[in-house]
N, CA, C and O of each residue as an XYZ file, in Angstrom:
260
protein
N       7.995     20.886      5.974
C       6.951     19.956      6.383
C       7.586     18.755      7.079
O       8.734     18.395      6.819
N       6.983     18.286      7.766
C       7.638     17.314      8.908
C       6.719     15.465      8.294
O       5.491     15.430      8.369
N       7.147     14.742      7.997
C       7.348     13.482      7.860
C       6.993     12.237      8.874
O       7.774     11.923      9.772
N       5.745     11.554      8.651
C       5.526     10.882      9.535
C       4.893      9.277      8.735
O       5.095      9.091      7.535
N       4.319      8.483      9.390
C       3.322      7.156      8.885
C       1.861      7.298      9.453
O       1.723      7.996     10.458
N       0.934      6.790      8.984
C       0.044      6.779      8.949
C      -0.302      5.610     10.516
O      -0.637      4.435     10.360
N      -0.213      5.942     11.231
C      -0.618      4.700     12.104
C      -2.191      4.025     12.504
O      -2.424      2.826     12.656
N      -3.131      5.107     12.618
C      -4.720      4.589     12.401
C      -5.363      5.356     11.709
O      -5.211      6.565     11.531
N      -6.439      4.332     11.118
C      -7.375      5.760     10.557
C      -8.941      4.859     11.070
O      -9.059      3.649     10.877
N      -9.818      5.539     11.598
C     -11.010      5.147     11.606
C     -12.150      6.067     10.664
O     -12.136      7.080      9.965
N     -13.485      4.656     11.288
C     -14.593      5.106      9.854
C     -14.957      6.424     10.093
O     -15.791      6.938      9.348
N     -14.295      7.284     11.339
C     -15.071      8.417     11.390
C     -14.549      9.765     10.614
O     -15.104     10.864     10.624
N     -13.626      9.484     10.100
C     -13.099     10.862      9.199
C     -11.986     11.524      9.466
O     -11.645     12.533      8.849
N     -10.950     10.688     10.974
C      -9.721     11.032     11.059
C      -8.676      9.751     11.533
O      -8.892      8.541     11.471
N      -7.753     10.304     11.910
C      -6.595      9.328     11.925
C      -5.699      9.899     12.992
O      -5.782     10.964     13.604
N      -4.882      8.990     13.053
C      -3.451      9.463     13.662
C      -2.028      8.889     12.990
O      -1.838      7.715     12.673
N      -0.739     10.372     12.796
C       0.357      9.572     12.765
C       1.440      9.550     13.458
O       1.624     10.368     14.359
N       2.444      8.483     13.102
C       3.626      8.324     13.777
C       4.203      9.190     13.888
O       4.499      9.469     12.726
N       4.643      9.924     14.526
C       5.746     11.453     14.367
C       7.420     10.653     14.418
O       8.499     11.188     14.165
N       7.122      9.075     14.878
C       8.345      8.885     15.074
C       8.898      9.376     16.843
O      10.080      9.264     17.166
N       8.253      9.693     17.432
C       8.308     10.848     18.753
C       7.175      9.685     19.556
O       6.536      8.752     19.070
N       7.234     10.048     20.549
C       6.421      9.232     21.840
C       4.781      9.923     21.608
O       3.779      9.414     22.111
N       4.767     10.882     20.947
C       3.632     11.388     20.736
C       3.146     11.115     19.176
O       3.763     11.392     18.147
N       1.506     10.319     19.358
C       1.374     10.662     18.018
C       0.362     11.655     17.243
O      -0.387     12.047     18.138
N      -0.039     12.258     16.037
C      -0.508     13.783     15.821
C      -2.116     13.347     15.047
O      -2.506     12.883     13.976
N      -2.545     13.698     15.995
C      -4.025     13.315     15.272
C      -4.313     14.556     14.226
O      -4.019     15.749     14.307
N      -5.096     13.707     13.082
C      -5.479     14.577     11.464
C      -7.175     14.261     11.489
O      -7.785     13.229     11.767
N      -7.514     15.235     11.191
C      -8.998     14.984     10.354
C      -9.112     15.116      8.861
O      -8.687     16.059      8.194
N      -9.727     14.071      8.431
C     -10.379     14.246      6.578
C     -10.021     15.410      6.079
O      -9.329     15.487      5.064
N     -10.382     16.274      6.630
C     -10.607     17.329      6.345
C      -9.197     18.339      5.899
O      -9.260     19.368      5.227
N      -8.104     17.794      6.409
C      -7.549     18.226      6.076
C      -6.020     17.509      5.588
O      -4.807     17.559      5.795
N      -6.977     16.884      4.862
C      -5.954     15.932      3.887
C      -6.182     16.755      2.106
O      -7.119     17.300      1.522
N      -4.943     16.480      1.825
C      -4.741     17.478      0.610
C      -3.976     16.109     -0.805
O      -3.297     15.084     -0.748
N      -4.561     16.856     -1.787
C      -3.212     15.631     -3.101
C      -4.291     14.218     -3.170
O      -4.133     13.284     -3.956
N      -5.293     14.317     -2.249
C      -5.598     12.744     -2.261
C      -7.090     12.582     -1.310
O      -7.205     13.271     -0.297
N      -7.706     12.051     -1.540
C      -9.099     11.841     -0.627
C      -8.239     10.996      1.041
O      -7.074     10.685      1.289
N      -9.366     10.912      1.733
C      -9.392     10.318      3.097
C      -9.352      8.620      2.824
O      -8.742      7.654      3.283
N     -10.305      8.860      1.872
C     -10.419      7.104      1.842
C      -9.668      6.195      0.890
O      -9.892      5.005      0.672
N      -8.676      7.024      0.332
C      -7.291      6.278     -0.222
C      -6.048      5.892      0.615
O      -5.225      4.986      0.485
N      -6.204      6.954      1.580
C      -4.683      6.541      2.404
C      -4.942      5.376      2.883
O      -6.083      4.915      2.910
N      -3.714      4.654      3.396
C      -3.857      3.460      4.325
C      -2.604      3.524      5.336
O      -1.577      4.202      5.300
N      -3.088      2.533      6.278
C      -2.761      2.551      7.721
C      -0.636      1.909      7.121
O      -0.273      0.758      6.877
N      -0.189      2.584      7.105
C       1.701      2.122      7.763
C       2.006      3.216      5.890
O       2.997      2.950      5.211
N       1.466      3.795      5.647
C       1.789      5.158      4.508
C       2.184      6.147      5.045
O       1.737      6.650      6.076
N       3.531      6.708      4.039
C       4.239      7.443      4.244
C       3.324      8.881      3.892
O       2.583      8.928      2.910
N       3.490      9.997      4.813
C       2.658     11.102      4.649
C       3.767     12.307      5.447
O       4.416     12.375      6.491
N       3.537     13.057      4.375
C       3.811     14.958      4.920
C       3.141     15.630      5.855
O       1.984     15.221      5.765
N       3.204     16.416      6.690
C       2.436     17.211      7.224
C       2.540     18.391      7.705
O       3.711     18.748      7.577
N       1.746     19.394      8.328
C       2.347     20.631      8.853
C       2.251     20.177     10.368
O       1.807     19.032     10.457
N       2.522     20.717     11.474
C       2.034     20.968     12.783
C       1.113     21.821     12.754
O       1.085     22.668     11.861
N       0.198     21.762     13.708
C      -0.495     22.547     13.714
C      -1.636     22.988     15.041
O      -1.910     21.992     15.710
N      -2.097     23.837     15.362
C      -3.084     23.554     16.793
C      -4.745     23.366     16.668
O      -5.235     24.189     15.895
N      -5.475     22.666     17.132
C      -6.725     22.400     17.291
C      -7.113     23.059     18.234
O      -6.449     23.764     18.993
N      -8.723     22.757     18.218
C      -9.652     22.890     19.472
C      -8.825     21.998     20.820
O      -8.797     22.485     21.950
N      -8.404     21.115     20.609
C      -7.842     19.906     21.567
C      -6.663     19.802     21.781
O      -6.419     19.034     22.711
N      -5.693     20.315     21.247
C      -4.350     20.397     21.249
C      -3.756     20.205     19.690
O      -4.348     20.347     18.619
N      -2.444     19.851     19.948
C      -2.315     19.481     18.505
C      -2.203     18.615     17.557
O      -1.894     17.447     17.791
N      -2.505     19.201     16.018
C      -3.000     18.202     15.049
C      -2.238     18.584     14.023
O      -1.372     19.453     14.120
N      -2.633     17.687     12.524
C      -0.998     17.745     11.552
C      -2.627     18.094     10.637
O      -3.718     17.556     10.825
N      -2.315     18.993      9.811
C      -2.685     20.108      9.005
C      -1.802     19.741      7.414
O      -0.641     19.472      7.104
N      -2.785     19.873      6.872
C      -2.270     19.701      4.832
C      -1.677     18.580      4.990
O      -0.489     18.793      4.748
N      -1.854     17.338      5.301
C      -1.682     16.107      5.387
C      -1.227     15.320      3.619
O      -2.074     15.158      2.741
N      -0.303     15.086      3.524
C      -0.725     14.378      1.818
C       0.471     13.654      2.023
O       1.371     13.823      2.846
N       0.275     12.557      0.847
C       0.966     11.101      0.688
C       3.062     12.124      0.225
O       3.429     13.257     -0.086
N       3.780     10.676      0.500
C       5.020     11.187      0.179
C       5.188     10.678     -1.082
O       6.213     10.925     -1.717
């Protein structure tokens, strides 16, 4: 699993994080795991998978480190 921060989250049910990389990996609610949506906060350390969307790609099984 690849290692990133939490850089935004809005009221609508997803977020984006830091990959650390010029790119950052947008997540939906939905697929946050270990923990609800509305506990994380914005500069938190989080796990993730890569993964592909409808839109390109997104970080999949999302949960706190």
């Amino acid at each position: 699993m690849a290692e990133g921060t939490i850089k935004r989250l809005t009221d609508k049910g997803f977020g984006f994080i830091d990959t650390g990389t010029n790119q950052d990996m947008f997540f939906h609610s939905s697929n946050v795991e270990e923990t609800s949506f509305d506990q994380l906060r914005e500069g938190q350390a989080v796990m993730y998978e890569e993964g592909q969307g409808p839109k390109g790609p997104r970080a999949e099984r999302v949960r706190p480190v």
